[in-house]
C-alpha beads as a LAMMPS data file, in Angstrom:
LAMMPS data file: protein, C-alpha beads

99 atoms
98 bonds

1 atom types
1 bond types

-500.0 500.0 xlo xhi
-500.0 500.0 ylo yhi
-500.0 500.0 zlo zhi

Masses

1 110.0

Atoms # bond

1 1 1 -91.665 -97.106 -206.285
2 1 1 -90.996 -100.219 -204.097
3 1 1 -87.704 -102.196 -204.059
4 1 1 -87.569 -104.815 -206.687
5 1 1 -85.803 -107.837 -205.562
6 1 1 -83.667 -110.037 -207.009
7 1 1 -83.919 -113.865 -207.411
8 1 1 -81.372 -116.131 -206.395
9 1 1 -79.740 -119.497 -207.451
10 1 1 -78.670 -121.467 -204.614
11 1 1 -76.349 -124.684 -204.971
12 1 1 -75.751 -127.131 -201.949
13 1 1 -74.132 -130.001 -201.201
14 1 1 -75.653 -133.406 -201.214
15 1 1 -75.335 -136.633 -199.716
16 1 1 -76.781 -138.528 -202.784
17 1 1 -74.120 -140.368 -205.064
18 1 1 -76.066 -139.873 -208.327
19 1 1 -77.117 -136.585 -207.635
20 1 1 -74.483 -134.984 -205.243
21 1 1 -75.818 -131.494 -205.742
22 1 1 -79.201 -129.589 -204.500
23 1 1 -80.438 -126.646 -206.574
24 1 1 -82.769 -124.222 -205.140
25 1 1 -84.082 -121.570 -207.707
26 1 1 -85.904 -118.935 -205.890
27 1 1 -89.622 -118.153 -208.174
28 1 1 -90.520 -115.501 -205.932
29 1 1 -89.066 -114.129 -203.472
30 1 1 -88.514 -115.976 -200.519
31 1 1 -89.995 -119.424 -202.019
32 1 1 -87.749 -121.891 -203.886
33 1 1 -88.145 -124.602 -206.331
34 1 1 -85.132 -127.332 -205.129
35 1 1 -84.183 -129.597 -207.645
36 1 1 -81.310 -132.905 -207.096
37 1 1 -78.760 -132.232 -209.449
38 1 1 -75.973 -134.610 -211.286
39 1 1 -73.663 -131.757 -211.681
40 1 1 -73.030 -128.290 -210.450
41 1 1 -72.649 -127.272 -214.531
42 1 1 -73.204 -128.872 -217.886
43 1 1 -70.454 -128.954 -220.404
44 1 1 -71.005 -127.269 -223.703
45 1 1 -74.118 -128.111 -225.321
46 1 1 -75.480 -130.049 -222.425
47 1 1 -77.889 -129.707 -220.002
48 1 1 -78.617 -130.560 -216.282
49 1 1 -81.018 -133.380 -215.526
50 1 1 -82.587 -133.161 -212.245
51 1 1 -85.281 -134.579 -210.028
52 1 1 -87.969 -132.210 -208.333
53 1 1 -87.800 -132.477 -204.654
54 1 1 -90.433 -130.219 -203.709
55 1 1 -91.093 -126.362 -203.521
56 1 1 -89.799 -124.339 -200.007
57 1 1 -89.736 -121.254 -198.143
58 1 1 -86.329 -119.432 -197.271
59 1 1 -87.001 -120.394 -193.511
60 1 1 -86.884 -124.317 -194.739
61 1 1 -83.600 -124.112 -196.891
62 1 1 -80.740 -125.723 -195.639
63 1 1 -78.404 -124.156 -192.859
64 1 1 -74.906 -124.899 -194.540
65 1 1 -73.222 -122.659 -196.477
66 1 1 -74.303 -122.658 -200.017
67 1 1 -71.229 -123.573 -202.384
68 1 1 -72.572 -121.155 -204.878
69 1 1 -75.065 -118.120 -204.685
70 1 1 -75.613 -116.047 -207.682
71 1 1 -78.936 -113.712 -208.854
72 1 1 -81.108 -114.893 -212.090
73 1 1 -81.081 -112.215 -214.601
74 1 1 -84.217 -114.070 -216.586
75 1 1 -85.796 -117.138 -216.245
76 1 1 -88.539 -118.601 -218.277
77 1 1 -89.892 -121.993 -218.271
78 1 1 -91.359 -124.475 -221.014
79 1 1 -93.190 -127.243 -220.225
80 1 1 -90.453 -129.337 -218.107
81 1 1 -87.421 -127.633 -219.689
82 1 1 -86.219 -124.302 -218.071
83 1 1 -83.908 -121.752 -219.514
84 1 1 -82.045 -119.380 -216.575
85 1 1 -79.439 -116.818 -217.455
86 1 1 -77.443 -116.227 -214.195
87 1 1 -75.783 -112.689 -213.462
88 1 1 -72.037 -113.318 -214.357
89 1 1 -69.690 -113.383 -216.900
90 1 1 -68.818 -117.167 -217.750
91 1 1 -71.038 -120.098 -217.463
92 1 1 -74.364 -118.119 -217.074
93 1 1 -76.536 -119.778 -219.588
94 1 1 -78.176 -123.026 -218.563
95 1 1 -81.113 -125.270 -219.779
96 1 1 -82.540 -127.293 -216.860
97 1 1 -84.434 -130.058 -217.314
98 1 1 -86.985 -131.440 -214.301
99 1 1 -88.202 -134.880 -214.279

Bonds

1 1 1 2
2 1 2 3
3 1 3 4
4 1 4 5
5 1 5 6
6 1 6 7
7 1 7 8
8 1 8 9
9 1 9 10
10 1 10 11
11 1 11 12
12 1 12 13
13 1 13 14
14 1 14 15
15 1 15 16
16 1 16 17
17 1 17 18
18 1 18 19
19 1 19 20
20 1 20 21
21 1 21 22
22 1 22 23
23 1 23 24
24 1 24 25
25 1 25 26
26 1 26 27
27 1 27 28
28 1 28 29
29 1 29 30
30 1 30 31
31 1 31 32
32 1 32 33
33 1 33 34
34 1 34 35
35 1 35 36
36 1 36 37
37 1 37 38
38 1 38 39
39 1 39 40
40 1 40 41
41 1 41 42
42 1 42 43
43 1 43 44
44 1 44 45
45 1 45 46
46 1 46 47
47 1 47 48
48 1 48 49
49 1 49 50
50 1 50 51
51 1 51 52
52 1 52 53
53 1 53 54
54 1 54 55
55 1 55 56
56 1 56 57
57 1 57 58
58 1 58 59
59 1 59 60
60 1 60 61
61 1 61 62
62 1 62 63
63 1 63 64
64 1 64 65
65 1 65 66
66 1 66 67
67 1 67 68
68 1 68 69
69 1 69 70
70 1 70 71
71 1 71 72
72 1 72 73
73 1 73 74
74 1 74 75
75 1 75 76
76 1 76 77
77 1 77 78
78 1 78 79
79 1 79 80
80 1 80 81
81 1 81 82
82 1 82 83
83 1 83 84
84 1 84 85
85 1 85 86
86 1 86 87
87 1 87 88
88 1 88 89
89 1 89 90
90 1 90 91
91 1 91 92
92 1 92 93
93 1 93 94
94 1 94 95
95 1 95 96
96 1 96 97
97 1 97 98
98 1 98 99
């Protein structure tokens, strides 16, 4: 059986005052969905609002360091409105919203 790999939340910095924060969520691997973000995480009962910048292959990601990496345990989408559960033990639940 082949190696099954595992996807990957990305979070950069960015030089945007309202949304200071670029999220890449790899779909496949290798090829990202980046999203400007408002903040890095939402408080209770909130959720992240975010503008779609585009989709992008791993070669086209940014060179800085990301200032967090962590793998996506499940990830389903509805409509405009995902729902990602990250692999870790606080803060890994997180409704995403894409306008």
């Amino acid at each position: 059986m082949g190696k099954v790999e595992k996807l990957r939340w990305l979070m950069f910095s960015n030089l945007n005052d309202k949304f200071p924060y670029k999220l890449y969520i790899e779909e496949y691997p290798h090829h990202f969905l980046c999203l400007n973000v408002q903040e890095r995480w939402p408080g209770p009962n909130k959720q992240i609002y975010c503008l779609r910048e585009g989709h992008f292959n791993e070669d086209e990601l940014p060179k800085s360091e990301p200032i967090e990496i962590c793998f996506i345990k499940l990830k389903k989408q509805y409509g405009k409105k995902l729902e990602i559960v990250l692999d870790r033990k606080i803060k890994k639940k997180v409704l995403v919203f894409i306008s």
